[in-house]
C-alpha positions as a printed NumPy array, in Angstrom:
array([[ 92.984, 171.679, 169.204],
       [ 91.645, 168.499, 170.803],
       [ 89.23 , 168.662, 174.374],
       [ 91.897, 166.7  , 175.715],
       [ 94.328, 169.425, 174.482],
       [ 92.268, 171.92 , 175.86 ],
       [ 91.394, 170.115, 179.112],
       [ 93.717, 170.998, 181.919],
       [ 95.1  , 174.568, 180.134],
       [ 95.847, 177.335, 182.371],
       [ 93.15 , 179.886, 182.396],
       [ 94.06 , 183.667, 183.018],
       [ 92.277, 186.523, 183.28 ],
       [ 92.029, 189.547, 181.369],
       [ 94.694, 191.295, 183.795],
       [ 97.096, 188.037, 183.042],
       [ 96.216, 186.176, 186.464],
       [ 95.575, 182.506, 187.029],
       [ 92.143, 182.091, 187.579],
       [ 92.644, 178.141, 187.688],
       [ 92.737, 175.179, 185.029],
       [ 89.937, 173.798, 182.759],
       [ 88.333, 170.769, 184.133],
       [ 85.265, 170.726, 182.223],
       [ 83.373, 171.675, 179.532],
       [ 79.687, 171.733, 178.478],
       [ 78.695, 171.588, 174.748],
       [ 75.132, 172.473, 172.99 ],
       [ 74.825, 168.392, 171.009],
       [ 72.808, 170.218, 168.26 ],
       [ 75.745, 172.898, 166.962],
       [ 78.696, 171.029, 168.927],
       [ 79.904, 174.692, 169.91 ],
       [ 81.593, 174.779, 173.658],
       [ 78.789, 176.619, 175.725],
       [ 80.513, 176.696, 179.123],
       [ 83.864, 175.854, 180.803],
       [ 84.164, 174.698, 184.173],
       [ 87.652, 175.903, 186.072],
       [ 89.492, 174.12 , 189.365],
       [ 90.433, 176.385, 191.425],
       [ 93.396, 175.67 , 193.633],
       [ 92.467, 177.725, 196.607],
       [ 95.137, 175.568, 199.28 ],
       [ 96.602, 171.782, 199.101],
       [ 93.362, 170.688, 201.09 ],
       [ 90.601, 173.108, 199.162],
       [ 88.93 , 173.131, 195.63 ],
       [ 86.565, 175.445, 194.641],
       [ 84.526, 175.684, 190.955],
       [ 84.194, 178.611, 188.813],
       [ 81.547, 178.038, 185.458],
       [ 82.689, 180.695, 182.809],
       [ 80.249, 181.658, 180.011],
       [ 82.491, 180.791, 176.504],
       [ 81.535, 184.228, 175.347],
       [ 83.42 , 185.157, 178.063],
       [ 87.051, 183.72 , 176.508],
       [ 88.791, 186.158, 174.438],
       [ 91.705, 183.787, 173.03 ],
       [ 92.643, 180.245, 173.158],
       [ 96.409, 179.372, 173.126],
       [ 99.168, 178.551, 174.911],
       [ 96.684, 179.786, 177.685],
       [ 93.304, 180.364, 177.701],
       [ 92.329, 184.369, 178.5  ],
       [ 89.388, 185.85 , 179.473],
       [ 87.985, 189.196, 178.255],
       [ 86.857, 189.729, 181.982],
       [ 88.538, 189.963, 185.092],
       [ 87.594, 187.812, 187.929],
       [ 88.075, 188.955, 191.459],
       [ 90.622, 187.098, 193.637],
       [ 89.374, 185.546, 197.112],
       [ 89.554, 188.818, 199.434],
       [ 90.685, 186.251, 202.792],
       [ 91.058, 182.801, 202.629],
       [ 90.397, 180.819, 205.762],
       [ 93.499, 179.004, 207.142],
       [ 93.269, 175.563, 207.697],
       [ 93.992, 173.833, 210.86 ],
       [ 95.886, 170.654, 211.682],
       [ 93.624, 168.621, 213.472],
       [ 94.674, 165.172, 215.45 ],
       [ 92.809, 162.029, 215.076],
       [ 93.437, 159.316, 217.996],
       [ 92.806, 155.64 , 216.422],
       [ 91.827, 153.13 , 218.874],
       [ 93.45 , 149.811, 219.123],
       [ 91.048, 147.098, 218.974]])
């Protein structure tokens, strides 16, 4: 598999739910082994949030990538509000 393969996959946990998509990786230049991989998290159309994984952490790599660990979903997200701008004429 290529990074830009492996870029962008779906990332699951170990109880099959999206965690997010691979944005990122980080890789030790002396071995060339993958030591971290950095998820987007889709959290509402407006909101992004992070998530590093350890790579010991990933149990396979396929059609999706799993983890051997579960990660906790948000317990409340905070709903957005519509807010009005008023734009001055000059």
């Amino acid at each position: 598999m290529k990074i830009k393969e492996f870029l962008g996959s779906v990332v699951l946990d170990k109880n099959a739910y999206e965690v997010g998509k691979i944005d990122n990786v980080d890789f030790d230049p002396a071995t060339g082994q993958i030591e971290k991989i950095y998820l987007t998290l889709q959290k509402n159309i407006f909101s992004k949030d992070e998530l590093e994984i350890d790579f010991e952490d990933v149990a396979t790599i396929g059609a999706y990538v799993i983890l051997n660990k579960e990660i906790p979903k948000d317990v409340e997200e905070e709903p957005v509000e519509a807010t009005t701008v008023e734009i001055e004429d000059e």
